[in-house]
C-alpha positions in Angstrom: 20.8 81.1 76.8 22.5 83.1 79.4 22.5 86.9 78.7 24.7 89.6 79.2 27.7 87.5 80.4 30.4 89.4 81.9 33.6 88.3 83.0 37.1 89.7 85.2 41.1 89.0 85.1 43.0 89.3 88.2 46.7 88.8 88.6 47.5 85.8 90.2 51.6 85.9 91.8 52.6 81.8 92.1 55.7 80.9 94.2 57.6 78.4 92.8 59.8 76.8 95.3 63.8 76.6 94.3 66.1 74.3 96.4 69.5 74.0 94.6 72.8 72.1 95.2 76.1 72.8 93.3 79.4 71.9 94.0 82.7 74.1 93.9 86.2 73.7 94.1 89.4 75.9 93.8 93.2 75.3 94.4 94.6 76.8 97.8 97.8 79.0 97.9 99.1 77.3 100.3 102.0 74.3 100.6 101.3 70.9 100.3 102.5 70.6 104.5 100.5 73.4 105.5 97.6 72.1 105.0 97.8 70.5 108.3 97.9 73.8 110.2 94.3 75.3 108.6 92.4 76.2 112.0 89.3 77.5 110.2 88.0 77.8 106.8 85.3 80.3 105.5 83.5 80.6 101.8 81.1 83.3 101.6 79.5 83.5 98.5 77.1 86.1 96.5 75.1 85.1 93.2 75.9 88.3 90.9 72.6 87.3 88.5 70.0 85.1 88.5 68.5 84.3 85.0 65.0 82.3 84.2 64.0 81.2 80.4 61.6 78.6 79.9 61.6 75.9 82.7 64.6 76.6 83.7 66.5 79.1 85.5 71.2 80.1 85.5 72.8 81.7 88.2 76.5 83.3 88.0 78.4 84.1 90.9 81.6 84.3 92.9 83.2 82.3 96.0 85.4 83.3 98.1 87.1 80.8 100.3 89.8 81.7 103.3 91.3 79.6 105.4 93.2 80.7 108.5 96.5 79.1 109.4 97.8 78.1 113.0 100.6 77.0 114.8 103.0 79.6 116.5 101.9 82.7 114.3 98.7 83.6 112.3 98.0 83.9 108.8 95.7 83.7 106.2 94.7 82.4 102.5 92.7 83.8 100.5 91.2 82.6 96.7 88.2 83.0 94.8 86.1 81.1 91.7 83.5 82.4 89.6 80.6 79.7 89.3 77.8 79.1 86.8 75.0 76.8 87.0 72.3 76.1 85.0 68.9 74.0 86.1 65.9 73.1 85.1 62.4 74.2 87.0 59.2 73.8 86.0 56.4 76.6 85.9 58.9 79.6 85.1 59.4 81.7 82.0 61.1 84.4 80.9 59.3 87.1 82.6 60.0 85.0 86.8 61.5 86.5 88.9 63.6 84.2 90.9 64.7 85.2 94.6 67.0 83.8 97.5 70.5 83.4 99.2 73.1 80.9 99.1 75.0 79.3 101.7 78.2 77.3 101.6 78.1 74.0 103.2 80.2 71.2 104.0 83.6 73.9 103.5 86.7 71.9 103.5 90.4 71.2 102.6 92.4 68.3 101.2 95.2 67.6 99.3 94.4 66.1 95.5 97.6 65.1 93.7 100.0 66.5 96.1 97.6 70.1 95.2 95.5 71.5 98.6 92.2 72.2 97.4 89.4 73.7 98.6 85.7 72.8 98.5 82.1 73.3 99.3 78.3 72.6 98.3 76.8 75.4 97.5 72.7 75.3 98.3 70.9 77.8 96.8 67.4 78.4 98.4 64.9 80.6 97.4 61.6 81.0 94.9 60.8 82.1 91.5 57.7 84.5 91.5 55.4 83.9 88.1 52.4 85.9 87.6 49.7 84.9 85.6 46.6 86.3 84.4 43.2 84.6 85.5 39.5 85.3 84.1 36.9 84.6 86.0 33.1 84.7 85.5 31.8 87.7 87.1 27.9 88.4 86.0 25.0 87.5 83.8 21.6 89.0 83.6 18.6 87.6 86.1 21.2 85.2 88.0 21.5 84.9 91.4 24.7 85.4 92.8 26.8 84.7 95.8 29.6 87.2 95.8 33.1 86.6 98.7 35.5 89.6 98.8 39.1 88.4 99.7 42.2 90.8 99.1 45.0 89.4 96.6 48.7 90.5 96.9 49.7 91.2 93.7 53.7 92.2 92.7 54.0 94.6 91.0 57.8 95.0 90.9 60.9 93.7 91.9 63.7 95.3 92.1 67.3 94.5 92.1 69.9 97.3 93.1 73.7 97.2 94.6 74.9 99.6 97.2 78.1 101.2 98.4 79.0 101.2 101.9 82.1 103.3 103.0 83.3 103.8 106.1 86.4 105.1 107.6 88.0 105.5 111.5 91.0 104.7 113.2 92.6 102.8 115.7 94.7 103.6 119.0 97.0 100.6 117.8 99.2 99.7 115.0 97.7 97.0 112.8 99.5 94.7 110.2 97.2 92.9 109.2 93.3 91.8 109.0 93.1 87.8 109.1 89.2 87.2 108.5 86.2 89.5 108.8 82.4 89.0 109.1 79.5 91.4 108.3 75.7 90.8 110.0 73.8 93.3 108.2 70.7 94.2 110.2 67.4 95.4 108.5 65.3 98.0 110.4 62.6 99.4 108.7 61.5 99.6 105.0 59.0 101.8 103.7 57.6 102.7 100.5 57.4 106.1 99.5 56.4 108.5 96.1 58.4 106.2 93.4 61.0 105.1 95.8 61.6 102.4 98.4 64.2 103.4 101.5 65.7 100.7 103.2 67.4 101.8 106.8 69.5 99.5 109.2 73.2 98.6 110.0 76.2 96.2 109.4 77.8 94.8 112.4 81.1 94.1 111.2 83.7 91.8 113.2 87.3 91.9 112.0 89.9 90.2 113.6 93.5 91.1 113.1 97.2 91.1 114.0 98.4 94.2 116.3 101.9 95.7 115.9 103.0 92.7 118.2 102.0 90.1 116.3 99.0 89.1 118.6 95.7 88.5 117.6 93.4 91.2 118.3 89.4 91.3 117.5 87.1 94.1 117.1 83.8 95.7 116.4 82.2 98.5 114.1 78.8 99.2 113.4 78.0 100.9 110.5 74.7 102.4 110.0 73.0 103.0 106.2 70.1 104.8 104.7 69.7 103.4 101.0 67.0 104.6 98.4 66.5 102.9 95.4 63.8 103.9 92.5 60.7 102.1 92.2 58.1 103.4 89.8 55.1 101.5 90.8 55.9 102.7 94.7 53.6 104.6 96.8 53.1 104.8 100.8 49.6 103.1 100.8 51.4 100.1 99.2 53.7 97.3 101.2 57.4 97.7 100.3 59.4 94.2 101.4 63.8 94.3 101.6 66.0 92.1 102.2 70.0 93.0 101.8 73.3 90.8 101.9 77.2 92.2 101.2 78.0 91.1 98.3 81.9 91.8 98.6 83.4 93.6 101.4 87.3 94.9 101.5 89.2 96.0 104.5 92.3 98.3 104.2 94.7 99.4 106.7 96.8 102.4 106.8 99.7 102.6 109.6 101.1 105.3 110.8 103.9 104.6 113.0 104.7 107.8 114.6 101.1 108.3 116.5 101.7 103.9 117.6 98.0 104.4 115.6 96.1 102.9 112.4 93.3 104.1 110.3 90.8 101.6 109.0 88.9 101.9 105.6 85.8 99.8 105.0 84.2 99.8 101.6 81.0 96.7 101.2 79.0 96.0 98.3 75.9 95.1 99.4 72.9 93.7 97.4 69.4 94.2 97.7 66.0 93.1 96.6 62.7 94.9 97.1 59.6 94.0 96.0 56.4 96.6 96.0 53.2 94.5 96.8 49.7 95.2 96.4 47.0 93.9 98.4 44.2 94.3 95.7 40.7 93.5 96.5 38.6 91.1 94.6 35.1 90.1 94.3 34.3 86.6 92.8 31.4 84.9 92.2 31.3 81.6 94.4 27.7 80.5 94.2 24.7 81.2 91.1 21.1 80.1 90.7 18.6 81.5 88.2 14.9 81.3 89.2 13.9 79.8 86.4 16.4 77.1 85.0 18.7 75.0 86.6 22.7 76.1 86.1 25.9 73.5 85.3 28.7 75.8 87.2 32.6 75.1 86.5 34.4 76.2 89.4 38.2 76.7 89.9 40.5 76.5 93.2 42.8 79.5 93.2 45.0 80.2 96.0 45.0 84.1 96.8 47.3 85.3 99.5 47.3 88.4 101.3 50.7 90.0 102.4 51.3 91.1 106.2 54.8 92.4 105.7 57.9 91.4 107.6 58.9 91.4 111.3 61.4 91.0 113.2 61.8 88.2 115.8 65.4 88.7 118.3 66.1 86.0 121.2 69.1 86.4 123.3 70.4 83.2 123.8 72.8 82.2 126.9 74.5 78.5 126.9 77.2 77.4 128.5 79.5 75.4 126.2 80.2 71.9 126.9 83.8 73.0 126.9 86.6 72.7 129.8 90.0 74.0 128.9 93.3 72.9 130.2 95.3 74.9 132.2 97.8 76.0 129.6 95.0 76.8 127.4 93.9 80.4 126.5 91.0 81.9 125.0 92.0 84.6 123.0 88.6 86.0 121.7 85.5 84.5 120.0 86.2 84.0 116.6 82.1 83.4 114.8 78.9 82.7 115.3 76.5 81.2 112.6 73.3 79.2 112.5 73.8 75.6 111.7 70.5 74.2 111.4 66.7 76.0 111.4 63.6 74.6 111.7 60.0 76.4 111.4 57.0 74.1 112.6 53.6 74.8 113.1 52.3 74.0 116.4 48.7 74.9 117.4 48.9 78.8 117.2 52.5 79.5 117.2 55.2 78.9 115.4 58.2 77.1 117.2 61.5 78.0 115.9 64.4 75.5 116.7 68.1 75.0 115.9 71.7 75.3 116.3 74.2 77.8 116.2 77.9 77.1 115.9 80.1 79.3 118.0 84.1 79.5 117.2 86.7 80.7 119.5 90.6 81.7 118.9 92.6 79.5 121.3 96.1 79.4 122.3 97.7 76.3 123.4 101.8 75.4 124.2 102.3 78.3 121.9 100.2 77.5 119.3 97.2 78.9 118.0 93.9 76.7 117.3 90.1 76.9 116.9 87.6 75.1 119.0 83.7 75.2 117.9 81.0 74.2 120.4 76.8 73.6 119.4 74.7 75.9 120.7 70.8 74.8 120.6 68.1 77.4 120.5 64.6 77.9 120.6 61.4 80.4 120.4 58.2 80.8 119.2 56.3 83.3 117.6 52.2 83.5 117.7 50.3 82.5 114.3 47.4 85.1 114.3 46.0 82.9 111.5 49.1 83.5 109.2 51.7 81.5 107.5 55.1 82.4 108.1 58.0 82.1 106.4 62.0 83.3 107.3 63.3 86.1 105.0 66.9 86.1 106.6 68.7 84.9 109.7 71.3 86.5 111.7 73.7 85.6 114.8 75.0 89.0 115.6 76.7 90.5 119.4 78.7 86.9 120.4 81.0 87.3 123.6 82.3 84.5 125.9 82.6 84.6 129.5 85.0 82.9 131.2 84.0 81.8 134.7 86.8 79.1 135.9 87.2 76.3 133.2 83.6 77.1 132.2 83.1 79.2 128.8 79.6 80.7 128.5 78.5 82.3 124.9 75.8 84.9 125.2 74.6 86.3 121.5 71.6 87.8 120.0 69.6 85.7 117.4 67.6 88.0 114.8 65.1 86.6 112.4 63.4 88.4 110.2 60.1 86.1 109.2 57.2 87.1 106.3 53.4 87.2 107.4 51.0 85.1 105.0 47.5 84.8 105.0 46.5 82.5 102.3 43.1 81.5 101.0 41.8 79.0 99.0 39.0 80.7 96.6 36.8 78.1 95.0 35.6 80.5 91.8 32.9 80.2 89.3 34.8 80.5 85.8 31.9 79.7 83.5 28.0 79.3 83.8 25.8 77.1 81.5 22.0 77.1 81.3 20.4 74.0 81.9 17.0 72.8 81.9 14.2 74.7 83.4 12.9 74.9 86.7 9.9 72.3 88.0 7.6 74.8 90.1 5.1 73.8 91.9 1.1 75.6 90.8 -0.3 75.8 94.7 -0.3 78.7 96.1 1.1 78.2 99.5 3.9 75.3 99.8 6.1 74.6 103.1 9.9 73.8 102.6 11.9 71.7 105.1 15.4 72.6 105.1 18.6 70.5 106.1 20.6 71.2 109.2 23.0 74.0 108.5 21.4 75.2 105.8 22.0 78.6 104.9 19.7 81.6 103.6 21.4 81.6 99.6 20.9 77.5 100.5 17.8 77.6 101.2 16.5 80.2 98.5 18.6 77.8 95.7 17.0 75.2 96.5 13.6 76.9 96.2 15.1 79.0 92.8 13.8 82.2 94.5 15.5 85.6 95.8 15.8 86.5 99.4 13.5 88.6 99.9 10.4 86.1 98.7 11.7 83.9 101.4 12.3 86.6 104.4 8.9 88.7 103.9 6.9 86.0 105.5 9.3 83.7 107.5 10.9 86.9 109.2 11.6 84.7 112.5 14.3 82.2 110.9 17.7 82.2 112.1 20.7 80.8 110.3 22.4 78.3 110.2 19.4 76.0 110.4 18.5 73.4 112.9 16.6 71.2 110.3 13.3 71.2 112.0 12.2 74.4 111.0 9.0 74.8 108.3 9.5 77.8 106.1 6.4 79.0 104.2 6.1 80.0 100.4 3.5 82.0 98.9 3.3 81.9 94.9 0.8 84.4 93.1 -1.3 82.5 90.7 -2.0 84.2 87.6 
């Protein structure tokens, strides 16, 4: 009977994978004939809360879909629909935390009933974080134990906070309306401080909008932001991880006519999610002998990560676009830029990061306005060192388009933002049982031929003694062994 048993609990953090797909609709305020003239349509949309329960997880949120109308003048469309979806998923409970964005796929208009309407798949992508509790066997009295040290990331909050953006300036023309608008927010550094986190960075915001003439005008603004948010469990030793999105942004204009001038008013809602992780050490028993009876072991496979944090990977990207434009055609400005398709694949030691971007661009035509979209392939790669990564958010940001006869060529900055991983596979002894007792042999010198490969604790297990008895007279082995060696035991008869 074993004696003085002792075990340990560590906190284990399990990613659940969550790969969603909802559908959407809404009716457009537009005529039944217009629909015909929509040159673009956009849905952004934001998930306001994400809810798990037993095996199964809701999230509520809003879309908002615009649609930009052609022909001789601009103008736009705008409507919104709440949404609410409810799935199941197996392996959460009510304490997961369940993380990710949304995108709106497949965006597009038709007519239903002599009604335009308005639709998209919504794919929500992300992963519910569980933690669990798991005990472990950790000592018992006269055993002989093999000890590994690996480092656990353990979560020990999340936290869910919504920030205000303002921002204000003018403009040295009149402006009488804003058609569509994009934000690429821009994550620079997070770090965790006493009971806080503070999350620094910028919103590239593009607006495009109609000048006191009627034409089509775009423009830029970068807004920079500091944020703090409270996080009791925070500390600057630990690893503080962000990520942010706008939830809602709103663009006002104010003319004044006298100064031939406008002033601009920007107020964003922007969402973010921080999580304080702990790289805990931990010592678990992966090997036990006794000297005198043989042991029955059960052993468990845990998977034990260690976080690396987040960094950022930017590739400027130049393609020429397999465009050519008539003569009477004019591009007016480039209109968006978003990735299409990503692909992470592990190759060797690096990562190779491939996909496409679709690029728009404002056109005018025999006096009408249009949108053309081109492909735009990319690719880079980022080393391994040993880690698993994984992309945390994805951003097209800085498009222009240069015009060089017929020829368009788009030149933009890609910015990925990718978690480091190191993950380990522990293979843990959870319980020990005494079994029967040891066969020793009664001379008192023996000789022992070990395998090839063998190490030292495989060696002494085999023989049911410590170290030491085997290294005080065999002090010239070397491990691994080659299998040919002949390794010497003296016994004391009594």
């Amino acid at each position: 009977m074993l004696k003085d048993v002792k075990s340990k609990k560590m906190q284990v953090t399990k990613y659940i994978p969550v790969s969603l797909k909802d559908a959407v609709e809404c009716k457009l305020p537009i005529l039944e004939e217009e629909i015909q003239n929509v040159i673009k349509l956009d849905a952004k949309a934001c998930v306001n809360q994400i809810v798990s329960g037993e095996n199964e997880i809701r999230y509520d949120g809003r879309v908002i879909f615009t649609a930009l109308l052609g022909g001789a003048s601009l103008k736009k469309c705008e409507m919104g629909v709440e949404f609410s979806y409810r799935h199941e998923l197996q392996g959460v409970n009510l304490d997961s935390n369940v993380l990710g964005y949304i995108n709106c796929e497949n965006v597009r208009a038709q007519v239903i009933n002599g009604i335009p309407v308005v639709s998209s798949t919504l794919q929500f992508i992300g992963e519910a974080l569980v933690n669990e509790d798991f005990e472990y066997f950790s000592d018992a009295e006269n055993l002989q134990l093999k000890k590994v040290q690996v480092e656990n990331a353990c979560v020990l909050e999340v936290i869910k906070k919504d920030f205000d953006l303002e921002d204000e300036f003018d403009l040295d023309y009149t402006v009488t309306e804003v058609l569509c608008h994009n934000q690429n927010v821009k994550v620079f550094e997070v770090n965790s401080t006493i009971g806080a986190v503070s999350i620094s960075g910028e919103v590239e915001l593009n607006y495009l909008c109609l000048n006191g003439e009627e034409k089509p005008v775009l423009d830029k603004r970068v807004i920079p932001f500091v944020f703090e948010t409270d996080a009791k469990t925070a500390y600057p030793e630990l690893l503080a991880e962000s990520s942010l999105f706008v939830k809602d942004a709103q663009i006002k204009v104010f003319v004044d006519e006298n100064k031939n001038k406008s002033t601009v008013s920007v107020i964003m809602k922007l969402n973010s999610v921080s999580q304080i992780i702990e790289n805990q050490p931990v010592y678990y028993v992966e090997d036990a002998f006794s000297c005198d009876n043989y042991l029955t072991l059960d052993k468990t496979a845990i998977n034990t990560y260690k976080s690396l944090g987040i960094k950022t990977i930017e590739k400027t990207v130049n393609h020429r676009l397999n465009i050519e434009f008539e003569k009477n055609t004019l591009l007016i400005c480039p209109l968006f830029a978003k990735i299409e398709d990503i692909e992470l694949v592990s190759n060797n030691d690096v990562y190779k990061i491939n996909g496409v971007i679709q690029a728009g661009m404002l056109l005018s035509a025999d006096g009408s306005y249009l949108v053309e979209t081109s492909l735009i392939p990319f690719e880079t790669s980022v080393e391994k060192d040993g880690c698993d990564l994984s992309i945390v958010d994805k951003t097209v940001c800085d498009l222009e388009l240069i015009e060089s006869g017929s020829q368009i060529t788009a030149n933009l900055t890609l910015r990925l933002r990718v978690k480091s991983t190191l993950f380990l596979n522990c293979n843990m002894v959870t319980a020990v049982d005494e079994g029967e007792m040891r066969v020793k042999s009664n001379s008192a010198i023996s000789v022992f031929i070990p395998k090839k490969g063998d190490t030292l604790w495989d060696v002494c297990k085999s023989l049911g003694i410590d170290e030491q008895s085997v290294l005080k007279v065999n002090g010239d082995l070397t491990f691994p062994t080659s299998g040919e060696e002949r390794i010497v035991i003296y016994k004391e008869l009594k």
